[in-house]
C-alpha angles and dihedrals in degrees: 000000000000124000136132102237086052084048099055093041094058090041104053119098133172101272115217102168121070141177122233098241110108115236120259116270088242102042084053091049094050090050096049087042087059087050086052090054097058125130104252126179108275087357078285097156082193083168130112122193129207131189120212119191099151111106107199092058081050093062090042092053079049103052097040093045086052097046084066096037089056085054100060135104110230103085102227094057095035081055095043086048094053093049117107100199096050116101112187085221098041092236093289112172081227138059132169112194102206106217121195127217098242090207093058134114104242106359115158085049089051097051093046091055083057094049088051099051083046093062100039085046088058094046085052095053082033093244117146123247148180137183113227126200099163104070078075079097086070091040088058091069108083099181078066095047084083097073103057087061099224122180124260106269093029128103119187110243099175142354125223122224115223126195143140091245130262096184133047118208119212128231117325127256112267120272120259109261121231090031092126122060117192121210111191 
């Protein structure tokens, strides 16, 4: 069946190559608008969205994240820690850190429909994404938190890349099979 929304769902792919150029300002505004219509759990909308462009706050987030990735114990993140050339946001122009509303029903759901509305909402427009956790090794320093200004009551879960691509994935891996049962 053809229709833009499926299309947009089995074309989108985690984007890791960017070009330099920054987003435009409405293209950034119509993709934060779709996290903003996600479902969330009693209409709550228990999200909080900020936009990072600066770029040397972006390499900060990076580096610190990677000191305590270096230190870990599971091999592939300890090695992608200790990488020089890895950025965890794979040097985008644009970020948005997803905060969650830690008194909230169902908060961390909620985020990740956002998320979720963001990146289809990218593919749409044919920005590139990516949805980053591991930046959660940032997020675990509270004397940093300070400076993503998020608001009292709010505690970042994930973070968003943003980019005009550089790179241009083929065609997807197939789908698992048996993944759906019917009854009745």
């Amino acid at each position: 069946m053809k229709n833009p929304v499926l299309e947009a769902i089995r074309n989108r792919r985690s984007i890791r190559k960017y070009l330099p150029d920054q987003i435009k300002d409405a293209e950034l505004k119509a993709i934060l608008e779709a996290g903003a219509y996600a479902p969330s759990a009693h209409n709550e909308q228990p999200w909080h969205f900020t936009v990072i462009r600066d770029r040397q706050l972006l390499d900060r987030i990076s580096e610190k994240s990677k000191e305590l990735m270096a230190a870990e114990d599971t091999d592939w993140i300890k090695k992608m820690g200790r990488d020089g050339a890895f950025h965890v946001f794979y040097r985008a122009p644009a970020v948005v850190v997803v905060s969650m509303r830690k008194d909230a029903m169902s908060p961390l759901v909620d985020c990740s429909a956002a998320i979720e509305n963001m990146l289809l909402a990218a593919e749409s427009l044919e920005i590139g994404s990516c949805w980053i956790g591991l930046v959660r090794y940032y997020f675990s320093i509270k004397s940093e938190l300070p400076l993503l200004n998020i608001p009292e009551g709010y505690e970042p879960c994930y973070a968003v890349t943003l980019g005009y691509k550089a790179q241009h994935p083929g065609k997807p891996l197939p789908r698992k099979k048996n993944a759906v049962s019917y009854i009745g």
